[in-house]
VOGUMAR-882858 format. One record per residue (C-alpha): residue in three letters; x, y, z. Coordinates in steps of 0.25 Angstrom, whole numbers, plus 5000, padded with zeros to 4 digits. Example, Ala and Ser with C-alpha at 12.3 -4.5 7.8 and 13.67 -1.06 7.14 Angstrom:
residues 2
ALA504949825031
SER505549965029
//
This chain:
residues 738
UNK552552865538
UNK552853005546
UNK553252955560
UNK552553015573
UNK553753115577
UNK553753175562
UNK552453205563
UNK552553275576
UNK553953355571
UNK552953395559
UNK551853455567
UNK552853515578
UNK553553585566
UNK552553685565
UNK551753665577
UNK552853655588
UNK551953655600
UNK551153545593
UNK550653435602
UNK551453315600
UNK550953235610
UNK549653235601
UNK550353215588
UNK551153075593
UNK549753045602
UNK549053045589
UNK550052985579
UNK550252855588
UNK548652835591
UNK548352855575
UNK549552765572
UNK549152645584
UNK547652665577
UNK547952645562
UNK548852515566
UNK548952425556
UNK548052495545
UNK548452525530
UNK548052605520
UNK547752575506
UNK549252605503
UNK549652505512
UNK550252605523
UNK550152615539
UNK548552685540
UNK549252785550
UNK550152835539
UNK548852915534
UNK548452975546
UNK549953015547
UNK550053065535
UNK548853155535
UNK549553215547
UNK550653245540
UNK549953335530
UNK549253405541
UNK550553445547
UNK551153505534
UNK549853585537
UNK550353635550
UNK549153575556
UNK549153565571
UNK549453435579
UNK547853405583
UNK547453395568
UNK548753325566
UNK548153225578
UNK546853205570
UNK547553185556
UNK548253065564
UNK546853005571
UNK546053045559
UNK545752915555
UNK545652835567
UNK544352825572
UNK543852795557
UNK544852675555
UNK545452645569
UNK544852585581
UNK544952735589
UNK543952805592
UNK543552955596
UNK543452945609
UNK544852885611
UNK545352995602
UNK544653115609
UNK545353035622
UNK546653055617
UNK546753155608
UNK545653235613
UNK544253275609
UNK544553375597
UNK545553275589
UNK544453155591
UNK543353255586
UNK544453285573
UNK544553125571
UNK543153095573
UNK542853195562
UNK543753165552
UNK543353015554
UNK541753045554
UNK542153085540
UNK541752975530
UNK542452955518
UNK541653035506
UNK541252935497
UNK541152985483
UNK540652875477
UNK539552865490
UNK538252935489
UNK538353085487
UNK537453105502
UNK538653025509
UNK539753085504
UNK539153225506
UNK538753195520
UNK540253135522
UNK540753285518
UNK539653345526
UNK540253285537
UNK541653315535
UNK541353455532
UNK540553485545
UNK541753425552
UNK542853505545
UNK541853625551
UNK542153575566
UNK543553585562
UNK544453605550
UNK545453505554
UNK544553395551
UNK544753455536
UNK546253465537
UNK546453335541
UNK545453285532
UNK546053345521
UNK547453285523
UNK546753145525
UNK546253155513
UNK547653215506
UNK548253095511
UNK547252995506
UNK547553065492
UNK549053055493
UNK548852905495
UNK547452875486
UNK548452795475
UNK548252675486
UNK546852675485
UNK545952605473
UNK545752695460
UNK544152695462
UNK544352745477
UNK545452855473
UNK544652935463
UNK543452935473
UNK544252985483
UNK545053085476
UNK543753145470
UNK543153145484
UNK544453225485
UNK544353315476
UNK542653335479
UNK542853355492
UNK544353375500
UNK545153445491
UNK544053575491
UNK543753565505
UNK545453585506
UNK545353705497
UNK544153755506
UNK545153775516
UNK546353835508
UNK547253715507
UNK547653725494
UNK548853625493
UNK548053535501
UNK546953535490
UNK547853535478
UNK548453395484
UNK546953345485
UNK546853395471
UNK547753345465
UNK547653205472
UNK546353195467
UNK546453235452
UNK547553135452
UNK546353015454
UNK545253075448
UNK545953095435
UNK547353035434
UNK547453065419
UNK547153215421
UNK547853215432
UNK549153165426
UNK549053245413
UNK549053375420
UNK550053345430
UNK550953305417
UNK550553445411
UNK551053525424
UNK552253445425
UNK552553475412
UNK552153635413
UNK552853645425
UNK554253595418
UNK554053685406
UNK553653815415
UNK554953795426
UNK555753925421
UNK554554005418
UNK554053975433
UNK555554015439
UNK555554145430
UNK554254185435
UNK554654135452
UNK555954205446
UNK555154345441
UNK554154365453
UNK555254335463
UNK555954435460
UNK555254545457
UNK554454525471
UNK555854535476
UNK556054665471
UNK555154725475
UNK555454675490
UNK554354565493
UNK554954425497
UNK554154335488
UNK553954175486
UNK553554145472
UNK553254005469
UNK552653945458
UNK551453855458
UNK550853755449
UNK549353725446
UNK548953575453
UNK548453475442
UNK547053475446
UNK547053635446
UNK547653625430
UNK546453505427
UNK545253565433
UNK545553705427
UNK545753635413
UNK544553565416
UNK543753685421
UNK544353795410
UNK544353685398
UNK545853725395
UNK547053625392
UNK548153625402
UNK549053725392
UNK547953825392
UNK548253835409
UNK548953975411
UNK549053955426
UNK549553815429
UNK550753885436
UNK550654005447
UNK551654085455
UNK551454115470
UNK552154235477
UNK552354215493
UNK552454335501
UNK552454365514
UNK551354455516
UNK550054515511
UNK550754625507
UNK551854575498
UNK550754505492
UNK550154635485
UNK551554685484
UNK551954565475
UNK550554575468
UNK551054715463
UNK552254685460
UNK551854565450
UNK550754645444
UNK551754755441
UNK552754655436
UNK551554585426
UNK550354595420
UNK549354555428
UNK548154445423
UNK546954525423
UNK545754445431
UNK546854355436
UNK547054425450
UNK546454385464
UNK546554435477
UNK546454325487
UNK547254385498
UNK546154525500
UNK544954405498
UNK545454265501
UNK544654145498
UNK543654085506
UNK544853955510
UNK545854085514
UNK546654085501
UNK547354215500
UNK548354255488
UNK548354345476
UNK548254275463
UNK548754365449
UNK549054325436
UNK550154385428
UNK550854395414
UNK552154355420
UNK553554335414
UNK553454265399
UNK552054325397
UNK551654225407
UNK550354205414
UNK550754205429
UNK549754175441
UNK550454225454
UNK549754215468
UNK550354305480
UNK550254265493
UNK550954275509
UNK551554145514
UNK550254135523
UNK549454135512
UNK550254055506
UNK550053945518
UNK548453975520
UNK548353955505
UNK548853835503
UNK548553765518
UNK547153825521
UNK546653805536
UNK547953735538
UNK548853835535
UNK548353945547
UNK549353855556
UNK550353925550
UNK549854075555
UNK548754065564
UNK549754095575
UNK550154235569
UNK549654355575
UNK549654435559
UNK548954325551
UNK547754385546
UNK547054255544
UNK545954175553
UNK546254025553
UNK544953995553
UNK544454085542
UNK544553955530
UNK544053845539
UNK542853965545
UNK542453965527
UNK542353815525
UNK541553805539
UNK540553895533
UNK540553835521
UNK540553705527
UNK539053765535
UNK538453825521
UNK538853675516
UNK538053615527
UNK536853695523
UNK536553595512
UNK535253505513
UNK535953405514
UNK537253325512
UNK537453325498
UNK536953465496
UNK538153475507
UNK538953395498
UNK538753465483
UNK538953605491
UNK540253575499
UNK540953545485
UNK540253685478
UNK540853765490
UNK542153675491
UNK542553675476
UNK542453795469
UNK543353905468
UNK542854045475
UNK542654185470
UNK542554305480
UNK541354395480
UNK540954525486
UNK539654565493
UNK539354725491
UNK539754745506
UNK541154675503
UNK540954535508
UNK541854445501
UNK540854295496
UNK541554185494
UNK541054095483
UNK541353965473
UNK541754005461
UNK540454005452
UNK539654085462
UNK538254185459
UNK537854275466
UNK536954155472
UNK538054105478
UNK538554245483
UNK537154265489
UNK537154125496
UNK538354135500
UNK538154295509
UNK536954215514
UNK535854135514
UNK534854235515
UNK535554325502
UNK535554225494
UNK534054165495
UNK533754315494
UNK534654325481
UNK533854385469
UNK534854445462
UNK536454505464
UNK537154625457
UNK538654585455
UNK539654695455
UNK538454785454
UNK537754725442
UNK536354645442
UNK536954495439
UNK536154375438
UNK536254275450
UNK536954185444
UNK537954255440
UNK539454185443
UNK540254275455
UNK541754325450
UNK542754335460
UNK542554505468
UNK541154515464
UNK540254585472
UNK538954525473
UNK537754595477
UNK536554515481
UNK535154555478
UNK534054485486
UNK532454485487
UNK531854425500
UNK530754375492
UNK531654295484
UNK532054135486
UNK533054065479
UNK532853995467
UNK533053845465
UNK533753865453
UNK535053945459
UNK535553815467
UNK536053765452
UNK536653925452
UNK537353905462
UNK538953855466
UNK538853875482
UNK538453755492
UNK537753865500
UNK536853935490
UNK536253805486
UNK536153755497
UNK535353895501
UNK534553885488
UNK534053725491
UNK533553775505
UNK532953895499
UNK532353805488
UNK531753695498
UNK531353795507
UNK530553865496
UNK529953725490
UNK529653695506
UNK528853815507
UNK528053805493
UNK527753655499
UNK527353725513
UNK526453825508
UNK525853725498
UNK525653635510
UNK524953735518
UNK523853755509
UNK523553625507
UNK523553595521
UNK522553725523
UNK521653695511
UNK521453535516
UNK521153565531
UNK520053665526
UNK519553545518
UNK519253475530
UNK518753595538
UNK519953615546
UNK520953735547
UNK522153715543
UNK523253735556
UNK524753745556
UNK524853755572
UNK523753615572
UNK524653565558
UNK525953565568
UNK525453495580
UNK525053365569
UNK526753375565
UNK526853245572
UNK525753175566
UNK526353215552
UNK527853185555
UNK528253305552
UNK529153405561
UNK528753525557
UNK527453605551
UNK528153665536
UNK528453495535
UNK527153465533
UNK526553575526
UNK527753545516
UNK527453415514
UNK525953435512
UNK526353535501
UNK527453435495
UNK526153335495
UNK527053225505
UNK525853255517
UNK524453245513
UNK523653355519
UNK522753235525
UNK523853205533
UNK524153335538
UNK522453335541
UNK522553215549
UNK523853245557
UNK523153355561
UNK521753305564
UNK521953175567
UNK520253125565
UNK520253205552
UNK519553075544
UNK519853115529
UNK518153075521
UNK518352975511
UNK517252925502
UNK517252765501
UNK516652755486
UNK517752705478
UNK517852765463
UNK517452685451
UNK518352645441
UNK518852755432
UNK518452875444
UNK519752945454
UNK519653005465
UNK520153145467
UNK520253275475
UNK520653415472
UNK521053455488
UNK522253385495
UNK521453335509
UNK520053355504
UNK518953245508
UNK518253245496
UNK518453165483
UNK517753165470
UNK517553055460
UNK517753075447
UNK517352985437
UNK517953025425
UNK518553145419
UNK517753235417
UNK517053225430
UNK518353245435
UNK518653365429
UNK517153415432
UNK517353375449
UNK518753445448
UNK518353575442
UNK517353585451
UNK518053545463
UNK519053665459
UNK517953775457
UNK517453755472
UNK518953735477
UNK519553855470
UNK519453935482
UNK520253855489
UNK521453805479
UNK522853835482
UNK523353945472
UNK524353915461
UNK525054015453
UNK525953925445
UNK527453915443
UNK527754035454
UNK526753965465
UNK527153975478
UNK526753825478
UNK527553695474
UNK526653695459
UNK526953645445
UNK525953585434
UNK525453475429
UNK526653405420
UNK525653365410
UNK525153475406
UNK525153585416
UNK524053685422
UNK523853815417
UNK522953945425
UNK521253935423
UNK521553755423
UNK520853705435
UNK521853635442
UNK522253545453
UNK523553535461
UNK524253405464
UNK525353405477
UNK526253295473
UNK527453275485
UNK528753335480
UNK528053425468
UNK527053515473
UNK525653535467
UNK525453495452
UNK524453585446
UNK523353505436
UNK522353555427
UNK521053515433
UNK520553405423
UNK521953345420
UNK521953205418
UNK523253185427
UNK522553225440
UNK521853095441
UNK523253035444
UNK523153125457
UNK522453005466
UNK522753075479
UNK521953175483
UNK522853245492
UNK523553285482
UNK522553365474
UNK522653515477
UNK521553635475
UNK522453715467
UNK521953845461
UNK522853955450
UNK523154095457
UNK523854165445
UNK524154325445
UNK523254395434
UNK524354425423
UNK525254305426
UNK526254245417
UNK526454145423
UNK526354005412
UNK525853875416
UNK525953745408
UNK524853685399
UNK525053575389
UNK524353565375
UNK524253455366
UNK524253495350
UNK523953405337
UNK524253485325
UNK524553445309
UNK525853405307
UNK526453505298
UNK527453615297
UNK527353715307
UNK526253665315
UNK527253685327
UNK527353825324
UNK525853855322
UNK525653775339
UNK526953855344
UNK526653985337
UNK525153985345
UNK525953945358
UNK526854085355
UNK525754175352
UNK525154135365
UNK526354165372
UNK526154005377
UNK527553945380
UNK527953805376
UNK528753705387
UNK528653585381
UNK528253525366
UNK528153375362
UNK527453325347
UNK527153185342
UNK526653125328
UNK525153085332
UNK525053075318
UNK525653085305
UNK524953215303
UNK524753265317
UNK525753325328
UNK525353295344
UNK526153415350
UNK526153435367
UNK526553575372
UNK526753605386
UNK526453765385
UNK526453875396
UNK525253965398
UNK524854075406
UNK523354025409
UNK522153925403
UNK521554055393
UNK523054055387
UNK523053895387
UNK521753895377
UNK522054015368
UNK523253935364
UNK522553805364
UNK521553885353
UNK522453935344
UNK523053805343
UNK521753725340
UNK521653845329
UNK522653825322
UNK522353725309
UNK523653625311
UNK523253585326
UNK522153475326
UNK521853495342
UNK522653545353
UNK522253505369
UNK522853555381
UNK523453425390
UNK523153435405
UNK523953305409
//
């Protein structure tokens, strides 16, 4: 175990005027805390904590967040508390602690809503301050180091809790070595077998590749030298995990990997970066498509290198990536490694540039409904690789790899992409779903009359678009709901002889335990408030007339308008439909409009057998549906006890529509050859379309055949309905209303 003097020597090798006094403060009360606690492994509990300091110092990281790494787990397993520590280590260390330890354990195996709200709140404290991440991180790196201690069952969970959720929130913040630890850590227990197969493969490659890998070191080195630049050239090898999930992602076998080995050349500044780029493309053939430029447009975590291929020495495929010793440093240390410059008067780097990114992402991510929208976002925006895109004034657009110009629209702002009707990429018209390559410019093209489709959140890779387009979607639903509402509210305080009031509707809130007006007209139209409660909230005498005569066996009571005080008895069915048909004649006036599949309103029909322009009909508000549009003499209406929820509904269809509506018809034919042919070829003629189609054997000789078609009116409906009955093979056709 690192005694407290090393660990002071550490941070005052590169922090001279590091505050000792702090170091030695913290390392004594951690060590006085922990006692007598042990691990899993069976050593001293402070040996953690001490440990995780030592990471953060070959960081470079300051003596306060070295203080924290010591006291991190204090207040979570020991008897201190925050007020102590803000007492002796002031109020920005004990805020630090108190954050990390606020920070539950994420549960994997828990329910989905605790873990996400567990990463809820560790991303909204890594927002206050990005130390909390960097010494999460190296808790977390240690807790891998040592997971062979802990049981089998509690390993995998935790290394896939790794690989989920640490590992890509390191990468998020350029800390590539950090990452590729975490990585590899995890693959190693989620799939030990996989794991030690490749690891065999590399090994083995790396032995067979040695004098190649020297020749090429050898080549580069030498020519760059020529040519007067002072160069580093260090080979690299691809991490297990990296080999795996390509293999996996490419379906390839590890022999078909060309780039399991890389080269990197160090120089010492951005321009001897393009110098040596000239010089190796002179020197070899250059890969075509294999070229980046991330120094000119770095990535969003502040990764900044040249990446070319090359046919190198032996005909060989060689991946090369040029880069300063700054670079080299911010690359691979992310956040951390601006220590190392931010005293320099020439850097042309802002320290806060990486953690500014992840805090705005962190705030499109808390955009979410709610946690686990939080949660299945923060792993889209966490995990995938990023491709660089340009708006037609020049802006540079981030984006996940897989990304439309959905994402690109979403992603300039809110606004543009609930606008987003349609985009040109690199000039041309190109469908919206169309998948962004890295340099294309995306042109957006918008309509203010235009609201985003539900079917785009499935389109989509960013956190932020669909979080963008399920707001959009409820808003939308909300305000069919609200209008619907509305006019039930209107038409059933005329019924009593009053008018219908927003400003007299908003002084009864209370009464209807609702905050706010658009609450209540919503749940009206969602049928979850009865318009007789909204009635009586605002006038509280309103007595609704009942009539005492109870009904006869056989009889039901119904009502065709939500709030009405008159009911009709109906005896049997064709009284029923009689009393109906009558009742819709005089109300027709009155009736809310429907237009069908485009309605402004919540609307669909009747599952069993649909309702079709010229039916009578009645609507049905059912809570969470909407209204269900029946024909007027359906036998499933006497279901509908309730008159609240019977609806006046009338059609409002545009002369010339083409719009379709469902109808049901019920066929018996001979059974023979073709009979099928003779029903579908009618169907055709009529320019009818079929949905659905069931047949039974009702005898040996007959068929019984169901068709759900789709009809522009009640005149099309009966045309086919009599050529049908014409035709010598069908015995009788009927149309099905329920």
């Amino acid at each position: 175990m690192m005694r407290q003097y090393e660990l002071v020597e550490r941070v005052t090798s590169y922090k001279p005027d590091a505050n000792e006094a702090l170091l030695n403060k913290a390392y004594v009360y951690a060590m006085k805390k922990h006692g007598e606690q042990r691990r899993a492994s069976g050593d001293p509990y402070f040996s953690h904590p001490l440990e995780v300091a030592a990471i953060l110092t070959d960081l470079h990281l300051d003596e306060e967040t070295i203080a924290v790494a010591l006291l991190h787990d204090t207040i979570e397993d020991t008897d201190a508390t925050r007020a102590e520590i803000d007492e002796m280590f002031g109020d920005r260390i004990g805020s630090l602690v108190e954050g990390l330890t606020k920070l539950k354990r994420i549960d994997l195996v828990s329910k989905k809503a605790e873990q996400a709200e567990n990463l809820r709140r560790l991303l909204l404290a890594i927002s206050d301050d990005i130390r909390v991440l960097l010494v999460k991180l190296a808790d977390r790196l240690h807790n891998m180091r040592t997971l062979h201690h802990m049981k089998p069952e509690k390993r995998t969970r935790i290394a896939q809790e790794t690989m989920e959720i640490y590992a890509p929130l390191a990468g998020r913040i350029g800390m590539q070595d950090l990452r590729d630890e975490l990585e590899e850590l995890s693959f190693k227990y989620m799939n030990p077998k996989a794991y030690e197969t490749v690891t065999q493969h590399l090994a083995d490659l790396a032995g067979r590749n040695r004098p190649n890998i020297r020749r090429i070191i050898k080549e580069l080195t030498a020519k760059l030298e020529a040519e007067g630049i002072d160069a580093t050239v260090r080979s690299r090898q691809k991490k297990a995990w990296s080999v795996f999930r390509k293999m996996e992602s490419k379906a390839v076998g590890f022999e078909q990997l060309s780039d399991i080995f890389g080269f990197r050349i160090i120089v010492k500044t951005v321009e001897e970066c393009y110098q040596a780029l000239g010089i190796v493309h002179q020197t070899w053939s250059m890969v075509p498509g294999r070229f980046k430029d991330f120094i000119s447009t770095p990535k969003q975590n502040d990764y900044r290198s040249i990446h070319t291929t090359v046919v190198g020495p032996g005909q060989q495929r060689v991946e090369l990536q040029i880069r300063t010793w700054e670079m080299h440093s911010v690359n691979e240390y992310g956040v951390a490694a601006h220590t190392f410059y931010k005293d320099r008067e020439n850097t042309d780097h802002n320290e806060s540039e990486v953690y500014a990114s992840l805090r705005r992402t962190i705030e499109q991510l808390a955009e979410g409904n709610n946690a686990e929208e939080f949660l299945e976002h923060t792993k889209l925006e966490l995990f995938l690789d990023q491709v660089f895109c340009f708006t037609p004034k020049g802006r540079i657009i981030a984006l996940p790899k897989g990304a439309t110009p959905i994402d690109f629209a979403y992603a300039v702002h809110t606004d543009v992409g609930n606008s987003c009707v349609g985009c040109k990429i690199n000039g041309k018209m190109m469908p919206v779903i169309t998948e962004l390559q890295n340099g294309d410019e995306v042109e957006i093209i918008r309509s203010t009359s235009q609201a985003p489709p539900a079917a785009w959140e499935s389109m989509v890779v960013t956190g932020k678009a669909r979080a963008a387009i399920r707001k959009a979607t409820r808003e939308a639903i909300r305000k069919q709901y609200s209008g619907l509402g509305t006019r039930i509210l209107e038409r059933a305080f005329a019924r009593i002889g009053k008018t219908y009031s927003r400003s007299e509707l908003e002084v009864a809130l209370p009464r209807l335990a609702r905050e706010r007006l658009d609450d209540v007209l919503t749940d009206v139209g969602r049928g979850e408030l009865s318009s007789l409660d909204v009635i009586k909230a605002v006038y509280p005498d309103y007595r609704e007339e009942r009539t005492t005569e109870k009904p006869k066996r056989g009889e039901g009571w119904f009502n065709l308008k939500a709030g009405a005080n008159m009911l009709f008895r109906l005896p049997g069915r064709e009284n029923n439909r009689a009393k109906l048909r009558e009742f819709a004649r005089q109300k027709k006036a009155s009736a809310i409009p429907i237009r069908g599949a485009g309605n402004e309103l919540p609307v669909r029909f009747a599952p069993e057998g649909g309702a079709v322009p010229g039916d009578r009909i009645v609507g049905i508000l059912e809570p969470g549906v909407g209204v269900t549009i029946y024909p007027i003499d359906s036998p499933a209406l006497a279901e509908f006890e309730d008159k609240e929820r019977w609806l006046d509904v009338r059609w409002d269809i545009e002369e010339g529509s083409t719009s379709r509506f469902p109808a049901r018809i019920r066929a018996v034919a001979v059974n023979e050859p073709g009979v099928l042919a003779v029903i579908t070829e009618v169907i055709a003629n009529n320019d009818a379309n079929i949905q659905n189609l069931s047949m039974t054997r009702s005898a040996d000789n007959f068929m019984d055949m169901m068709f759900d078609l789709e009809v522009w009116d009640l005149t099309h409906l009966n045309k086919i309905i009599r050529q049908l009955s014409a035709k010598p093979s069908i015995t009788s056709v009927e149309r099905l209303t329920g």
